[in-house]
N, CA, C and O atoms as a GROMACS GRO file, in nm:
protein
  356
    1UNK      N    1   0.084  -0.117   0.000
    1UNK     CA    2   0.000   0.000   0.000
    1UNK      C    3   0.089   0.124   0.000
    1UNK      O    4   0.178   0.140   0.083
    2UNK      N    5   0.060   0.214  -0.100
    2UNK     CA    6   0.158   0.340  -0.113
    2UNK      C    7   0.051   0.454  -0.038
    2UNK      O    8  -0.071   0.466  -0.044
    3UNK      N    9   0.158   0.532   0.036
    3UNK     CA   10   0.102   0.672   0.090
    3UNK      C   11   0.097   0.776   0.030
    3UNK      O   12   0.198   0.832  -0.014
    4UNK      N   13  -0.029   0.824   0.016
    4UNK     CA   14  -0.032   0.940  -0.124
    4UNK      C   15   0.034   1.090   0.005
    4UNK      O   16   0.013   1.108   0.125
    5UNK      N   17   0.131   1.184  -0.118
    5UNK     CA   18   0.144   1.288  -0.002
    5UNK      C   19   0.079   1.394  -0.091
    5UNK      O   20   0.093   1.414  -0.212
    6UNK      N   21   0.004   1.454  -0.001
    6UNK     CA   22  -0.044   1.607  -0.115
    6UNK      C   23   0.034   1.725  -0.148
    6UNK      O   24   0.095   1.799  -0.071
    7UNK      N   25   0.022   1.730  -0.261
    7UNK     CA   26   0.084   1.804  -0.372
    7UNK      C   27   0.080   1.975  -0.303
    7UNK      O   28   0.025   2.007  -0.198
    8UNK      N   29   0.149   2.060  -0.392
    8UNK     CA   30   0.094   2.180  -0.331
    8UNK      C   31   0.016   2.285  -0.396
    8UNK      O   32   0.026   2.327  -0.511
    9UNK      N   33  -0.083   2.327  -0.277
    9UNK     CA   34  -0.197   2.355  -0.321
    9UNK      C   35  -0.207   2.469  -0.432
    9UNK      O   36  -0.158   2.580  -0.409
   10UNK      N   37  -0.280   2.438  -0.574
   10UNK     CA   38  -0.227   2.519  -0.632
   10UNK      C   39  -0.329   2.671  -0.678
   10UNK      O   40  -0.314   2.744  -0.776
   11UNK      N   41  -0.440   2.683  -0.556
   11UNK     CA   42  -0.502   2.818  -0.514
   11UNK      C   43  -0.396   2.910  -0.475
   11UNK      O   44  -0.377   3.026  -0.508
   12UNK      N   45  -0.338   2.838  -0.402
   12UNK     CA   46  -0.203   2.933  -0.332
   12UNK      C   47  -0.144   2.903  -0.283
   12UNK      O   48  -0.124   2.784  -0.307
   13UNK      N   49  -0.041   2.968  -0.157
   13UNK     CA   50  -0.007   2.957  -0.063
   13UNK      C   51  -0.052   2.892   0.040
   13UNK      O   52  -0.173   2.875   0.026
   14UNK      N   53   0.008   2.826   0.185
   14UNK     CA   54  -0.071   2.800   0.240
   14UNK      C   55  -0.143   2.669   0.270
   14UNK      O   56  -0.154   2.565   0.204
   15UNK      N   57  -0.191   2.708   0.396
   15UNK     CA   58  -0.359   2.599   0.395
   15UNK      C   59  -0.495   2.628   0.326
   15UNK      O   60  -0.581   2.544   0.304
   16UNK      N   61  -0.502   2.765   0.293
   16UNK     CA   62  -0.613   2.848   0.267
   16UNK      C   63  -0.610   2.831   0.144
   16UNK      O   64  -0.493   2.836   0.107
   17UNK      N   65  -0.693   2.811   0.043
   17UNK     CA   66  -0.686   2.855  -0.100
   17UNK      C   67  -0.751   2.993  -0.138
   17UNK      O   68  -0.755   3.070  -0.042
   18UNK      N   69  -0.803   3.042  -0.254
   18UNK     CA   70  -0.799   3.138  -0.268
   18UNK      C   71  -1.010   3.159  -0.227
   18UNK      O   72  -1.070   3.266  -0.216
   19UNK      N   73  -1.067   3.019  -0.216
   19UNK     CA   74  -1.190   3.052  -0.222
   19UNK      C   75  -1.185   3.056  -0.021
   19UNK      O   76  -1.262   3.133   0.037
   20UNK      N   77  -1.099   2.974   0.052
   20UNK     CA   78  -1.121   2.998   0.190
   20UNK      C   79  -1.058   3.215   0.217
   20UNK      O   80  -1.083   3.277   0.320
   21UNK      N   81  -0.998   3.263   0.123
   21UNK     CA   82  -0.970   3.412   0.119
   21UNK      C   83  -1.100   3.496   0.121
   21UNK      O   84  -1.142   3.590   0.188
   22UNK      N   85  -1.142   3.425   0.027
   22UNK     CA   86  -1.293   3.541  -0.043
   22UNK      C   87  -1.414   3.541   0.099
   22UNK      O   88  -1.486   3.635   0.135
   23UNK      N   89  -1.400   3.364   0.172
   23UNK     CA   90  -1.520   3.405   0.243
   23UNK      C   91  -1.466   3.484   0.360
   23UNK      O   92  -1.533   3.537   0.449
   24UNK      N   93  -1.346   3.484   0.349
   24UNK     CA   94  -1.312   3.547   0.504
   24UNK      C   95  -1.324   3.713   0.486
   24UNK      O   96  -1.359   3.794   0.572
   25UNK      N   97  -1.276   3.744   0.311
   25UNK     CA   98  -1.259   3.948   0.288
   25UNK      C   99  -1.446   3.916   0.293
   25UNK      O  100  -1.511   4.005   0.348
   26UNK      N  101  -1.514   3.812   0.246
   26UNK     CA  102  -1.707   3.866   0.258
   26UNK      C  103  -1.741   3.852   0.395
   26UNK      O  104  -1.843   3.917   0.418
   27UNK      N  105  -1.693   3.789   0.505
   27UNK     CA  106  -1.749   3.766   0.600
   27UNK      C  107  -1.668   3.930   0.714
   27UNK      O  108  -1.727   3.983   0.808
   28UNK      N  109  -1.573   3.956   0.678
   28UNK     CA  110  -1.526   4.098   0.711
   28UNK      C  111  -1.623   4.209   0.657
   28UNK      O  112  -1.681   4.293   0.726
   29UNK      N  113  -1.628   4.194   0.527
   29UNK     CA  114  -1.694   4.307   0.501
   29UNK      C  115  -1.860   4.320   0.544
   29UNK      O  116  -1.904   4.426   0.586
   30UNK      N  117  -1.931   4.219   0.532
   30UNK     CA  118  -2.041   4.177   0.645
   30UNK      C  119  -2.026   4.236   0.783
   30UNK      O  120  -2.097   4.322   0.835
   31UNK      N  121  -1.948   4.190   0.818
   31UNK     CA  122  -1.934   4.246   0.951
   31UNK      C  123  -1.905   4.393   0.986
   31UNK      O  124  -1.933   4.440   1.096
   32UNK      N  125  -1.832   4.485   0.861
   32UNK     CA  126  -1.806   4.594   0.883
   32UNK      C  127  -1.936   4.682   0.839
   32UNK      O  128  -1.956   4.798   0.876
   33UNK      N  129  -2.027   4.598   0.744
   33UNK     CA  130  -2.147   4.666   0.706
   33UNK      C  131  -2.247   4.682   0.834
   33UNK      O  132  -2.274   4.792   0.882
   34UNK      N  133  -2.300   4.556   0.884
   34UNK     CA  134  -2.295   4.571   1.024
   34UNK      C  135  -2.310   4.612   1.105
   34UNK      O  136  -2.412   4.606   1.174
   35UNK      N  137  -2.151   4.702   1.137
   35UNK     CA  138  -2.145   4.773   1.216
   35UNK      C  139  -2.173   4.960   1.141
   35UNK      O  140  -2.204   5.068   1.192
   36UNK      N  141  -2.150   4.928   1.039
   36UNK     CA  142  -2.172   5.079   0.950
   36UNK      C  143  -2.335   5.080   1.026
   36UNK      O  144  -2.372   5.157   1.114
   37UNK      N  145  -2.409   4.975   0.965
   37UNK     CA  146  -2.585   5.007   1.006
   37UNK      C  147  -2.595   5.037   1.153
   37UNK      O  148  -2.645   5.145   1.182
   38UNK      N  149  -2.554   4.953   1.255
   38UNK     CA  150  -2.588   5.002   1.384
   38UNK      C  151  -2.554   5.144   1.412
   38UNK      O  152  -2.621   5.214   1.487
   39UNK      N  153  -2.396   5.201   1.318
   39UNK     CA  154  -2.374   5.332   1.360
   39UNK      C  155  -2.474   5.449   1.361
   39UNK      O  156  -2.488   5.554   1.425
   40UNK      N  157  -2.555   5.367   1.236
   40UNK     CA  158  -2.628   5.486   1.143
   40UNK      C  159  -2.773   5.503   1.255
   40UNK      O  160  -2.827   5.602   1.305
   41UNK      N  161  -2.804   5.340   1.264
   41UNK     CA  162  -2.916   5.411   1.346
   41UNK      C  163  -2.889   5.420   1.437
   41UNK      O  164  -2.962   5.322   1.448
   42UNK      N  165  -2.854   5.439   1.529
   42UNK     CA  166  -2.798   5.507   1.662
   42UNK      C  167  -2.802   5.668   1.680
   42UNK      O  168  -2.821   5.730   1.784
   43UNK      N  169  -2.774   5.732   1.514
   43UNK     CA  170  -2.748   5.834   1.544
   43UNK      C  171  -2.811   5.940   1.397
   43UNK      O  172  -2.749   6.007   1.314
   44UNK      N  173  -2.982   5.910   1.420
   44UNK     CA  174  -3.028   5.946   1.343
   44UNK      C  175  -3.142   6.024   1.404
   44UNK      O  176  -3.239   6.062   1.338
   45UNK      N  177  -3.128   6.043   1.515
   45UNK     CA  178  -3.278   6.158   1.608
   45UNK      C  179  -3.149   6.297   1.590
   45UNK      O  180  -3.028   6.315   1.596
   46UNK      N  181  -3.238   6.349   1.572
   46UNK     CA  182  -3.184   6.526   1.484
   46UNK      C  183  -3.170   6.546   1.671
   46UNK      O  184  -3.222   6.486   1.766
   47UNK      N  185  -3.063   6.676   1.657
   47UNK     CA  186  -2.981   6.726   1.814
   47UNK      C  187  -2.970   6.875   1.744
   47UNK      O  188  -2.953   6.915   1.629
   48UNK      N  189  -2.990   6.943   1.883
   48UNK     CA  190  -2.973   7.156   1.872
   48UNK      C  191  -2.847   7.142   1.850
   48UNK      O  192  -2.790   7.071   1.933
   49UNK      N  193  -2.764   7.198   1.740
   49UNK     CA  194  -2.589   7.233   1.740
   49UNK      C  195  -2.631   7.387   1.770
   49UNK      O  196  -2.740   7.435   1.740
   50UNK      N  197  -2.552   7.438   1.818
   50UNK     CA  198  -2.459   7.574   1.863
   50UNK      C  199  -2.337   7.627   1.828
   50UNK      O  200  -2.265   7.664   1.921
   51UNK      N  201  -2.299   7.639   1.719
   51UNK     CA  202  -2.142   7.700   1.713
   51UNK      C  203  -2.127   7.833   1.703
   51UNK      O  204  -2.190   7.881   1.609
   52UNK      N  205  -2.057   7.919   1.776
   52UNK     CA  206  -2.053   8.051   1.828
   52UNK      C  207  -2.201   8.096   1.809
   52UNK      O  208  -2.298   8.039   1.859
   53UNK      N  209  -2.207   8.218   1.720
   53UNK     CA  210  -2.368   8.252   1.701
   53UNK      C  211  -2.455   8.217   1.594
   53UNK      O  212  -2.539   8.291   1.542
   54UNK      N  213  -2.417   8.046   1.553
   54UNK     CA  214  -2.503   8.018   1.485
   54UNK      C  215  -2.583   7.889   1.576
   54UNK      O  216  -2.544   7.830   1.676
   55UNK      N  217  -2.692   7.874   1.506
   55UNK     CA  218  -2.810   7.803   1.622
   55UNK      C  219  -2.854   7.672   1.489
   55UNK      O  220  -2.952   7.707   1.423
   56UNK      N  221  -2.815   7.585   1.462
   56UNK     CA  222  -2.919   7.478   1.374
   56UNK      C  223  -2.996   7.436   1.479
   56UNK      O  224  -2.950   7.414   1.591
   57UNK      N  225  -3.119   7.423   1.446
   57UNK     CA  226  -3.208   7.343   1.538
   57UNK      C  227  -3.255   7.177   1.518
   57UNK      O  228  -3.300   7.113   1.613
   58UNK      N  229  -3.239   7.119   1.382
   58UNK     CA  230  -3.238   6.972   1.426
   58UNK      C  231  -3.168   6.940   1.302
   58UNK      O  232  -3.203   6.971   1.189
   59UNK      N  233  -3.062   6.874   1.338
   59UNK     CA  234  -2.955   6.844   1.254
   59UNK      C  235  -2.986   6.706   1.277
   59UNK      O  236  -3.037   6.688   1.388
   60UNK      N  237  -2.966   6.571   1.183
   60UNK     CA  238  -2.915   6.474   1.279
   60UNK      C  239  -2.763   6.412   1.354
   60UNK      O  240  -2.661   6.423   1.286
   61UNK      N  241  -2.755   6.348   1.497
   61UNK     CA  242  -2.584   6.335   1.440
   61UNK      C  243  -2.509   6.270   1.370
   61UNK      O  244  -2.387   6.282   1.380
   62UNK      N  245  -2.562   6.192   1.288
   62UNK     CA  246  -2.480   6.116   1.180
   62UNK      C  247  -2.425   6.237   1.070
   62UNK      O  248  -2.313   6.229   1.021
   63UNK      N  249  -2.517   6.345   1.039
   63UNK     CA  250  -2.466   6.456   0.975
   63UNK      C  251  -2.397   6.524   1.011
   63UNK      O  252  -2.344   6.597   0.928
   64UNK      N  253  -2.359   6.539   1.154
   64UNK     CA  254  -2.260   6.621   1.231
   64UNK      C  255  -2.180   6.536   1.192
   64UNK      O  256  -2.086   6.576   1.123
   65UNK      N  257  -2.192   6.409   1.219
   65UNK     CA  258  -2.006   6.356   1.236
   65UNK      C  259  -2.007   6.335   1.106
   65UNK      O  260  -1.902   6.383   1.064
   66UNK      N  261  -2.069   6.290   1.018
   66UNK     CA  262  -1.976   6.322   0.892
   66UNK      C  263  -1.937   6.402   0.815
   66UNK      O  264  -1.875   6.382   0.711
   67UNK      N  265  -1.987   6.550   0.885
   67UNK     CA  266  -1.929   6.655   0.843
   67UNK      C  267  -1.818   6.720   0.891
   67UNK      O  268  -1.756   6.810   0.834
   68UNK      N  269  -1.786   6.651   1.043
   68UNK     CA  270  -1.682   6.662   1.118
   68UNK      C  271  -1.549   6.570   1.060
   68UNK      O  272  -1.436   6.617   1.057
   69UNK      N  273  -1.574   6.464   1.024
   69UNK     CA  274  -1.521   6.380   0.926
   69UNK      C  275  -1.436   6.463   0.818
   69UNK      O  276  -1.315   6.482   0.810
   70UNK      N  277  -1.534   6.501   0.745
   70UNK     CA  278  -1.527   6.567   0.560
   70UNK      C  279  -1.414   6.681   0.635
   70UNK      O  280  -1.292   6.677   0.616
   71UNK      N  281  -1.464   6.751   0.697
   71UNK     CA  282  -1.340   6.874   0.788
   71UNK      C  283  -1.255   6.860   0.801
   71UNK      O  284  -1.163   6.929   0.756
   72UNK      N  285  -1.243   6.753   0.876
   72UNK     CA  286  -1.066   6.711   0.929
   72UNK      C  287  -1.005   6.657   0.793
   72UNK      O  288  -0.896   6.694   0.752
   73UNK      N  289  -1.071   6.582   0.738
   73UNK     CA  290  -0.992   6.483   0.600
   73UNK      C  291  -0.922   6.634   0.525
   73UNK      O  292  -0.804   6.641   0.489
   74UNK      N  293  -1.002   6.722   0.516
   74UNK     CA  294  -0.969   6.839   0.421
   74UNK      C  295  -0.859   6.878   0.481
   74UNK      O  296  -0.746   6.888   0.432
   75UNK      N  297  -0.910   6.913   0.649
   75UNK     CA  298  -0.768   6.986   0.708
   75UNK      C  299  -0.607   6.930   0.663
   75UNK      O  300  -0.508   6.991   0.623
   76UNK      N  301  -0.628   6.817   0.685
   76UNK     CA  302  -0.524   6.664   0.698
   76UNK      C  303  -0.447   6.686   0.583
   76UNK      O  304  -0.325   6.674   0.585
   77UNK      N  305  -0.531   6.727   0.451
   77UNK     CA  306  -0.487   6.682   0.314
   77UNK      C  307  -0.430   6.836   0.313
   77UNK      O  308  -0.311   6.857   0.291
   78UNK      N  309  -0.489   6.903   0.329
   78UNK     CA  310  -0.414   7.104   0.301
   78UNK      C  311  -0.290   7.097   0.419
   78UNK      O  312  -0.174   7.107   0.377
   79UNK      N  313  -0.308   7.083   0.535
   79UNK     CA  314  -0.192   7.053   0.614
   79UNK      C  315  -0.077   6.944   0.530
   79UNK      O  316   0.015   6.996   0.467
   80UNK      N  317  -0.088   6.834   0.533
   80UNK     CA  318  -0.009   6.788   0.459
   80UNK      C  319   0.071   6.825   0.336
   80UNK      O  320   0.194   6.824   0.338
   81UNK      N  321   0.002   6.855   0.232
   81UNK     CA  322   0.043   6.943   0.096
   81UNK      C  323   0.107   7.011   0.142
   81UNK      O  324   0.225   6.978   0.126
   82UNK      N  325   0.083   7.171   0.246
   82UNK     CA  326   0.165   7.221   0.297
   82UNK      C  327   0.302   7.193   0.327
   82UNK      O  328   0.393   7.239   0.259
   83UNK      N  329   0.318   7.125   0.421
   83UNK     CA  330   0.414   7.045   0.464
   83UNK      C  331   0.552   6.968   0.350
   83UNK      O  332   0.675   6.975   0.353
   84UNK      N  333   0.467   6.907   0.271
   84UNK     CA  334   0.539   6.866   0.160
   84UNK      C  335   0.571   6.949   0.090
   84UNK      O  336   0.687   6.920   0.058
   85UNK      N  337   0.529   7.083   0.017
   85UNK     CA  338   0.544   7.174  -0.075
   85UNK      C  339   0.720   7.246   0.006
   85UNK      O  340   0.829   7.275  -0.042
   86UNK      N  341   0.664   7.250   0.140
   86UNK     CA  342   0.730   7.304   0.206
   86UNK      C  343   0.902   7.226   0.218
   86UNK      O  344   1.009   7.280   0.191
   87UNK      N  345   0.888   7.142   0.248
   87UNK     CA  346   1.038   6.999   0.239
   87UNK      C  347   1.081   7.028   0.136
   87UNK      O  348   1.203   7.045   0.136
   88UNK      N  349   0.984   7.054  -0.042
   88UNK     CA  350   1.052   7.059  -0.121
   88UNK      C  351   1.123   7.151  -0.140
   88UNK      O  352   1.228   7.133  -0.201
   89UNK      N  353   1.082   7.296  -0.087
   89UNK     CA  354   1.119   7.397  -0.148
   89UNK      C  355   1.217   7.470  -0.082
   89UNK      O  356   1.262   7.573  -0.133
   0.00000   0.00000   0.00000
């Protein structure tokens, strides 16, 4: 009786082939969707903002923070450029 030895696997690398990859990036991204939905409703009853003398009266906060979001990314990216323009010159 001969002992078969297995070859190597030719999905990939590994123990995993390339279809044990896919369910693990779908079962991540599932999970990050998920958590995207619980964020959303959590934070969808409109709130009074106040910034110096301006007054919105029902915003919701999912629109605050992703406008707080969109802000900083901008800051981040003009700060940065800065910075770099600056090294070069």
């Amino acid at each position: 009786m001969t002992e078969e030895t297995p070859g190597p696997n030719p999905a990939g690398s590994g123990s995993f082939g390339a279809a044990a990859w896919r369910h693990r990036i779908a079962i991540t991204r599932g999970f990050v969707a998920l958590l995207l939905v619980a964020i959303v409703l959590q934070n969808v009853e409109p709130t009074k903002i106040d910034l110096l003398f301006w007054t919105l009266p029902a915003v919701p906060k999912l629109v605050m923070i992703l406008a707080s979001m969109a802000v900083g990314a901008v800051s981040w990216e003009l700060v940065r450029r800065a910075l770099g323009s600056a090294r070069e010159g």
